[in-house]
KOLZATI-908262 format. One line per field, with one value per residue (C-alpha): residue number from 1; residue in one letter; chain; x negated, y negated, z negated. Coordinates in steps of 0.2 Angstrom, whole numbers, plus 2048, in hexadecimal, padded with zeros to 3 digits. Each point is the difference from the previous one (the first is absolute). Layout:
N
resi	(NUM, ...)
resn	(A, ...)
chain	(A, ...)
px	(X, ...)
py	(Y, ...)
pz	(Z, ...)
% end
This chain:
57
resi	(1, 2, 3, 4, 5, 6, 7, 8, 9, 10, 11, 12, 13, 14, 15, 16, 17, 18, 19, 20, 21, 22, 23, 24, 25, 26, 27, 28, 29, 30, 31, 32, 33, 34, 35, 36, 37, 38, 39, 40, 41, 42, 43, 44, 45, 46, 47, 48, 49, 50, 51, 52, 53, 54, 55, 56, 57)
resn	(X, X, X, X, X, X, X, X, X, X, X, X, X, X, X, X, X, X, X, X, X, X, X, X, X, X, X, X, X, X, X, X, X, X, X, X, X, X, X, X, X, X, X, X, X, X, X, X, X, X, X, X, X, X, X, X, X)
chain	(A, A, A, A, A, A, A, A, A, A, A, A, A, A, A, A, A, A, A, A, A, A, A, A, A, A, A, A, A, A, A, A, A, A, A, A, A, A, A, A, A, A, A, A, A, A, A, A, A, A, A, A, A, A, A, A, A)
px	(7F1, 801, 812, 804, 7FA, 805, 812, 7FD, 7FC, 80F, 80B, 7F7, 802, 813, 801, 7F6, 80C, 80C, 7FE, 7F9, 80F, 80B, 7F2, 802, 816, 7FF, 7F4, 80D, 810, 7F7, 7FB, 811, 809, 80B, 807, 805, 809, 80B, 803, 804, 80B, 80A, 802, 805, 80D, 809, 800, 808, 80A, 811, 808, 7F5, 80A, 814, 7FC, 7FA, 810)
py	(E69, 812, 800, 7F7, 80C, 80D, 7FB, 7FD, 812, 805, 7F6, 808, 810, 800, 7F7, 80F, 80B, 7FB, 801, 812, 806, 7F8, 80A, 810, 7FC, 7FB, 812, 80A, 7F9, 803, 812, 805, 7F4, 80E, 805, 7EF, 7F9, 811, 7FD, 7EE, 803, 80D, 7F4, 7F4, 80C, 806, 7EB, 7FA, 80F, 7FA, 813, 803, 7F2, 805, 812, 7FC, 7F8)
pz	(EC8, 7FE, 7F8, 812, 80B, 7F6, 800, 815, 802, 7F6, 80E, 810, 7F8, 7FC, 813, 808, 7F3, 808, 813, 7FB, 7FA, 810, 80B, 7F7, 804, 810, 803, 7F8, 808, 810, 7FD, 7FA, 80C, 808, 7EF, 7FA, 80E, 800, 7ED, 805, 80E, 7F4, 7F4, 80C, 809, 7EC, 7FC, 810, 806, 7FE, 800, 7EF, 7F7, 804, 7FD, 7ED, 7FE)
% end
């Protein structure tokens, strides 16, 4: 019976691991929200900016 609960506890614990980590994500994509979706809209601009491709060539 021990084995059983000990092997339970292993489970909630990789679970509570788990929503810890997307906590600690979700915080850090807040705080540095400003920062990332400039970043993203840069990388968006230079992928879909049509004048970038024909002037490589």
């Amino acid at each position: 019976m021990r084995r059983t609960a000990k092997r339970m506890n292993r489970k909630g614990m990789g679970t509570v691991e788990i929503v810890i980590i997307i906590a600690v994500l979700v915080a850090l994509a807040l705080l540095f929200r400003a920062g990332l979706t400039e970043y993203g809209q840069k990388v968006m601009d230079f992928c879909f900016n049509d004048s970038t491709i024909t002037d490589a060539f």
